[in-house]
N, C-alpha and C positions, 0 to 999 in steps of 0.2 A: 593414507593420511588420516590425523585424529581430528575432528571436525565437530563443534559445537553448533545447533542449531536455534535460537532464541525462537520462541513459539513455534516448535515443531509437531507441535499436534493439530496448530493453525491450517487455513484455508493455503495458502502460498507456502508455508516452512511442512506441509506437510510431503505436495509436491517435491520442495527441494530434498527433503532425506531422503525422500527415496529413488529421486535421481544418485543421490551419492552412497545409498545401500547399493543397487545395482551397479553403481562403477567399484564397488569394492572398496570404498571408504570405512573407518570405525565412527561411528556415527553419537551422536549424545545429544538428547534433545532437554532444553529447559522450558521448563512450562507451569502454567497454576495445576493443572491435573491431571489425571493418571492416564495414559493410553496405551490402552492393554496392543491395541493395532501397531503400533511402535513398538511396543514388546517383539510383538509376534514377527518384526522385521530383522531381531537383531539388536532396534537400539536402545542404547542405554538413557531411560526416562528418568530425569529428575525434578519433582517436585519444588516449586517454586516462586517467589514471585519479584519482577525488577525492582519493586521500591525495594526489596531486602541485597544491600550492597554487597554483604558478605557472603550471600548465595551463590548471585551472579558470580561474582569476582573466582568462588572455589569451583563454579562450572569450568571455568575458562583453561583450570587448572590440566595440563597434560595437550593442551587443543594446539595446532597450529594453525586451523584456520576458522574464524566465528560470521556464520550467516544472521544477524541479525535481525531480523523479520517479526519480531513480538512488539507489540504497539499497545495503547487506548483507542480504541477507535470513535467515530460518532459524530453527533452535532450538539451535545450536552452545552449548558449553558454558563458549568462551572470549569474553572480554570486548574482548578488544583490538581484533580486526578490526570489531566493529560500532563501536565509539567511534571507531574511523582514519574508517572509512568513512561513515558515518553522523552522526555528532556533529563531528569534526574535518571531514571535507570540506564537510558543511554552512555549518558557518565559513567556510570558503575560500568557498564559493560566494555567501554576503552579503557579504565582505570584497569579491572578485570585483565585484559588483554597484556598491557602493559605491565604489571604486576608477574604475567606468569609467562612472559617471553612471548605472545601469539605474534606472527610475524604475517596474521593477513586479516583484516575485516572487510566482512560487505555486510552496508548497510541500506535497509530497505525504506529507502524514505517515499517521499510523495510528489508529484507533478505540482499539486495543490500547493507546495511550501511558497510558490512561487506566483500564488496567483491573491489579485488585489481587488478585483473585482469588476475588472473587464475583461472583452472578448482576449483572447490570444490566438493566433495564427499561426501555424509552423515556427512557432519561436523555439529557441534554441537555448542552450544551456549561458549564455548573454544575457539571459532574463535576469533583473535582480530581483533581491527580495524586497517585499513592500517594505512600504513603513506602519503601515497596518494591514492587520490580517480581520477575514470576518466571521472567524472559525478558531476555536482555539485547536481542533486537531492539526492546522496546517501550521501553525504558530509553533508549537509545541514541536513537530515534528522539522520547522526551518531549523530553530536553536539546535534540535541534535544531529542534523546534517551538519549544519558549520562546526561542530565539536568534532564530528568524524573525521571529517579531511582538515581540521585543524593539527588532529590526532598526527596527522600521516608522517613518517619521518622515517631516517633510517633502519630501526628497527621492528618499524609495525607499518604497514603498507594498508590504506583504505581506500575506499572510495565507497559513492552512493548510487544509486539506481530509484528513478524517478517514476516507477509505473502511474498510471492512471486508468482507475476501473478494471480490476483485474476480474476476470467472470470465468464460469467454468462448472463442468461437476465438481461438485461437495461443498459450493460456496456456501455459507452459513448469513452471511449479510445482502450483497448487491439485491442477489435476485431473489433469495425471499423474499427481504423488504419491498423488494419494487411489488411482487404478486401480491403479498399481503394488503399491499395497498390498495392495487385494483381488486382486490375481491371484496372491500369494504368499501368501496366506491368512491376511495380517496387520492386515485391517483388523478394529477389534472397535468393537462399541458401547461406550462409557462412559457410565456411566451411566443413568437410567431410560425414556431415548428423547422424554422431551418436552419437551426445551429449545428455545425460537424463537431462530433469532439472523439478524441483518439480514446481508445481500451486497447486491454491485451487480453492472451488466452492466458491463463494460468500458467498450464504447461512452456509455453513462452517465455514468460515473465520466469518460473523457476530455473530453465535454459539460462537466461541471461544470467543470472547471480552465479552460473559455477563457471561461465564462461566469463566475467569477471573475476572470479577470485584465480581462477585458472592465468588471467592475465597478469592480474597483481603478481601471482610466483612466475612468469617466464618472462616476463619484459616489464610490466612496472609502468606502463604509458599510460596509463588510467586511474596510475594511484594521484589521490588527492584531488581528484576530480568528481562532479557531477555528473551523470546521466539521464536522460529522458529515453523511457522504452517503450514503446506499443506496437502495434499489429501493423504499422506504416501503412495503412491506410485509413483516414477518418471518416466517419460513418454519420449520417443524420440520425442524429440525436433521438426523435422521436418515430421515426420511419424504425431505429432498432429495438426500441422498449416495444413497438405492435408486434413487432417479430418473435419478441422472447414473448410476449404474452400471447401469440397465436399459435406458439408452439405448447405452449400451456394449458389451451385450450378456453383461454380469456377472451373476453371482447374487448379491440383494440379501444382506448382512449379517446372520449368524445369531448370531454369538457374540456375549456381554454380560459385560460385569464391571462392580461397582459403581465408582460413583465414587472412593471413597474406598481402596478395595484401589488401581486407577489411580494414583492422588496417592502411595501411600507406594511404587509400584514405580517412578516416576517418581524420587521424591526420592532412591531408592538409584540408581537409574540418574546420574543427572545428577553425584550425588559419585564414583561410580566411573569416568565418562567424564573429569571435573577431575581426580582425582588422576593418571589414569594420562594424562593428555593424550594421551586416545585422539583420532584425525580423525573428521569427520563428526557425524552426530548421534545421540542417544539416541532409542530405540524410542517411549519415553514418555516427558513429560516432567510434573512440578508445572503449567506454563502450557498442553502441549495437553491433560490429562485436563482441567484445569478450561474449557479452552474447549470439547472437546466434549461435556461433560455439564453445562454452565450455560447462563441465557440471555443471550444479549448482544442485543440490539436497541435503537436509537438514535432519537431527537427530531429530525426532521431540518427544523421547523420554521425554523430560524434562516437555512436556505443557503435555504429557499422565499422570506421575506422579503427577504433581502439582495441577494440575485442572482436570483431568481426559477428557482432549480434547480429539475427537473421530468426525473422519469426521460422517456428519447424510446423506449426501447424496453421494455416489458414485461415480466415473469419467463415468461410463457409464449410468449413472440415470441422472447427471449434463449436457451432451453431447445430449440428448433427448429434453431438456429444452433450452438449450442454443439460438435460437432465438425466443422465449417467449418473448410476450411483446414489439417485435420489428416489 
């Protein structure tokens, strides 16, 4: 199979090509920059970026099946770059598909697209979307989930896949930033410490997308549908950040602020980074106080029916590995 991979030099697309080098796939990764390591696989790198329509569009050329997985990521406080990149290049990348016959997409969106600013419980893909979001990466990233399985039709079969917290060797965001934070003495609890929220293992999460696209070609029961994936078991929130950071060799997290103090240093923060279009991101944000002090965990019934998802690696097998490779 010819197989396009949108951010395959990424944290999760880099997992997936090489699950699909070892199945014996032709493999094509698109990305902003060069990885000699993807070379060295076999795949074919090409240089890139999704605001440019015509790139995307001539990646797609020869694929039959396009894993998606290149984003904006963050808590930034401007809107435009997640909409270019995330919402418009997503565009390009169905248009892409459509244009060159691809007759399968998976797209990697987010659990977050769906979340508004309360707890959530083993909710299920019945969740709608808000009417506002407090984050423009989940906003950005709802618009190009409804574009995908909009997309979906006779000739091009989609669906999306809803990870939340994907961690793992070679991660470049989660769990830096979280270290980086306690080692400058900025990591604090929010809130009262006992919110569960679902994660996956990397390796997990790349499983699912071929065992997905795998479904989209033999039965099709999944196209046009959403997914929530994680490790089907959810975890206290801050009982697993002591743990990633005791394996680091950090001192667990001693400071505490309530929720709600959180939320309104957030909300000042996030206007004062807007007005004065400071770079980078704010300390605290409205969307991370509520994600660290609410619960998020997810139904992940639907992807076990559909495609027969099943984490391969463990939360306690995943936590053994976890600075692999670092």
């Amino acid at each position: 199979m010819n197989v396009l991979v949108t951010g395959g030099g990424g944290f999760l697309g880099q997992y997936i090509v090489e699950r699909l080098v070892v199945r014996g796939d032709k493999v094509r990764s698109f990305g902003r920059k060069a990885y000699p390591e993807l070379e060295k696989l076999g795949v074919e790198v090409i240089r890139g970026d999704l605001r440019d329509e015509n790139a995307i569009k001539a990646a797609c050329r020869g694929v039959e099946t396009v894993f998606h997985s290149a984003a904006f990521p963050g808590i930034h406080c401007q809107w435009k770059p997640f909409y270019e990149t995330n919402t418009l290049g997503t565009l390009a990348v169905i248009n892409g598909c459509i244009e060159h016959n691809v007759k399968y997409l998976v797209y990697t969106g987010t659990a977050s697209c769906v979340f508004g600013g309360k707890s959530q419980e083993n909710v299920d893909e019945s969740e709608p979307y808000p009417t506002r979001w407090l984050a423009h990466y989940p906003h950005s990233k709802a618009l190009a989930e409804q574009a995908v399985l909009k997309a979906n039709g006779q000739n091009l079969r989609t669906c999306s896949l809803r990870p939340h917290l994907i961690w793992g060797p070679r991660d470049q965001h989660l769990i830096p930033r979280l270290l980086d934070r306690a080692k400058r003495g900025r990591l604090v609890q929010v809130g009262n410490g006992e919110n569960l929220v679902d994660q996956i293992y990397v390796e997990n999460a790349a499983a699912a997308h071929i065992q997905a696209a795998n479904a989209l070609a033999e039965h099709g029961r999944n196209a046009g549908k959403a997914y929530f994936i994680s490790q089907g078991e959810p975890v206290n929130c801050w009982k697993w950040i002591n743990e990633i950071l005791e394996l680091a060799g950090l001192e667990p997290v001693k400071r505490k602020v309530p929720f709600r103090l959180a939320w309104t240093v957030g909300t000042g923060l996030e206007a004062f980074y807007r007005c004065l279009n400071l770079p980078g991101e704010p300390p605290m944000t409205r969307f991370l106080a509520a994600q660290l002090a609410q619960h998020h965990y997810f139904n992940i019934a639907a992807a076990q029916r559909d495609f027969d998802f099943r984490p391969e690696i463990s939360l306690e097998e995943g936590m053994t590995r976890i600075f692999r490779h670092q």
